[in-house]
C-alpha positions as CSV (number, residue, x, y, z in Angstrom):
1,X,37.7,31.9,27.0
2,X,40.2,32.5,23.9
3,X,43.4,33.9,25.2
4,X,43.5,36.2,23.0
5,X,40.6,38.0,23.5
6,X,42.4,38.7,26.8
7,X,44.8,40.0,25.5
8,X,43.8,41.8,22.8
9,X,40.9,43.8,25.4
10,X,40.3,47.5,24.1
11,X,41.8,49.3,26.9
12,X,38.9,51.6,26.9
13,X,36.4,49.0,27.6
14,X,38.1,47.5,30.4
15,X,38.7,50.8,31.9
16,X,35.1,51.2,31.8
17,X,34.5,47.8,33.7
18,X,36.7,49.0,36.5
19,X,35.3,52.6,36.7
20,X,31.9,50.6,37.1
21,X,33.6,47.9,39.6
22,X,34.8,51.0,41.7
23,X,32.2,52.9,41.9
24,X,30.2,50.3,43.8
25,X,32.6,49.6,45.9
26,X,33.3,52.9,47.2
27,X,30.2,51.7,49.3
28,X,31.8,49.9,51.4
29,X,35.2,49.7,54.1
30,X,38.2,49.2,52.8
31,X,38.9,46.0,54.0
32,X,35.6,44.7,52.3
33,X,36.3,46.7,49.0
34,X,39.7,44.3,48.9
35,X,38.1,40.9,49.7
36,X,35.5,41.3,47.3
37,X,37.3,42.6,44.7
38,X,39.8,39.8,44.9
39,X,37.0,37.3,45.5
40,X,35.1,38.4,42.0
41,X,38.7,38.4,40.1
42,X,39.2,34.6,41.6
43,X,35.8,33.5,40.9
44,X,35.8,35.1,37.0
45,X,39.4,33.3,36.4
46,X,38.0,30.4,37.9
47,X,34.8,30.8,36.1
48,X,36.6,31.3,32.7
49,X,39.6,29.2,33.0
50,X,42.2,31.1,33.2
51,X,45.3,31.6,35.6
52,X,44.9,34.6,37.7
53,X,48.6,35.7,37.6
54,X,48.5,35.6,33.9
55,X,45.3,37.8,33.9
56,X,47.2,39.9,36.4
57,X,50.3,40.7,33.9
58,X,47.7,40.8,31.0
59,X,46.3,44.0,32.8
60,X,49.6,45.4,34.0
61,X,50.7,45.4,30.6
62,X,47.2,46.7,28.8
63,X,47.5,49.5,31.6
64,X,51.4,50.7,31.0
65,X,52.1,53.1,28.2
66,X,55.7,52.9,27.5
67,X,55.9,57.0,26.2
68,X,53.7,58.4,29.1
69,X,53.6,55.5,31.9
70,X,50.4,54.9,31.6
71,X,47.2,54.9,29.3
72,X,45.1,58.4,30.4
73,X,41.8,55.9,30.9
74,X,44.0,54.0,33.5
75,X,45.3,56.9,34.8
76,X,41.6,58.4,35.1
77,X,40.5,54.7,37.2
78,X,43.7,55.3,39.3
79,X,42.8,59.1,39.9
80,X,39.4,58.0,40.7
81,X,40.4,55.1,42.9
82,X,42.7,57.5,45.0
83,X,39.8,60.2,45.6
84,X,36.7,57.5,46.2
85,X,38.0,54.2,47.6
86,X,38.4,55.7,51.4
């Protein structure tokens, strides 16, 4: 994968990969929503070559809006997140 693609990821799009990501999840306990998650980040970094902590500050950084905190389609996975993950 090209680095840059990473990092240049329309936040919109990957919002929408999460949303999809969390809604099947929601499925499931909460201990398995957290292994598996984790287990499909690992394997895609793996997968695609990259370092998992750099894709980790690659989203931190495409979710933060400096003005407001954070992008409204983050704040719309978090929201959902908080009210389905149980």
């Amino acid at each position: 994968m090209n680095p840059d693609t990473l990092v240049n990821a329309p936040s919109e799009a990957v919002a929408k990969v999460a949303m999809t990501l969390l809604d099947r999840l929601q499925d499931h306990p909460p201990a398995l929503q957290c292994a598996g998650l984790a287990s499909v980040f690992l394997a895609a970094c793996r997968v695609h070559r990259v370092n998992p902590h750099e894709v980790l500050n690659v989203a931190q950084n495409l979710m933060a809006d400096t003005i407001h905190g954070e992008r409204p389609e983050f704040r719309a996975l978090r929201l959902y997140a908080e009210h389905e993950l149980k």
